[in-house]
C-alpha angles and dihedrals in degrees: 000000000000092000091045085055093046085054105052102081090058091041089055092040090056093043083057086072097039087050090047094048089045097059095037088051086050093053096051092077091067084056094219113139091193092055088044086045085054095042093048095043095048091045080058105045088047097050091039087054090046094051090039085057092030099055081035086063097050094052092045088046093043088048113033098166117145099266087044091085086057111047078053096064096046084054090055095051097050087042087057092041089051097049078040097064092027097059084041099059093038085061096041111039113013091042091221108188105259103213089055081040088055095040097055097038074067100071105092087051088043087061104048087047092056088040094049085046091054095046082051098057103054 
């Protein structure tokens, strides 16, 4: 059980991609660049802000002295304002189709779900 669960943040990080290929697979068919742009930008941002947190845990894990929580919380709080501005200018500027935005901001949901459905199931 203990290496399953030292694993799983590898196993999770990798699913990111095959989500992300998956949807953007699914999206080819309708032929629209804008809607496959949205969809590639938002799976990016998503798995970037996942491993951001992800790689922020460990070291906060690896290193739990008093001013570690936080620096932790002021982590947080950059890595918020940074998606923030991100998402912003890809909306913005660079006009970014929202629905595809949307669709591939899901993948790290998409991913737990499938995760706590798979847990589920055994």
């Amino acid at each position: 059980m203990a290496t399953t669960l030292e694993q799983l943040p590898a196993q999770l990080t990798r699913r990111n991609w095959i989500v992300l290929a998956v949807l953007m697979g699914v999206s080819l068919p309708f032929g629209n660049a804008s809607l496959l742009l949205g969809i590639l930008c938002g799976g990016l941002v998503s798995a970037g802000g996942f491993l951001w947190m992800q790689r922020s845990l460990e070291k906060l894990i690896a290193n739990p002295s008093g001013g570690a929580r936080y620096r932790y919380q002021f982590g947080y709080l950059i890595r918020l304002i940074v998606l923030a501005v991100l998402l912003g200018a890809l909306i913005a500027i660079v006009e970014v189709n929202l629905v595809g935005l949307m669709i591939g901001l899901s993948v790290v949901i998409i991913n737990l779900f499938w995760l706590a459905l798979q847990r589920a199931l055994k």
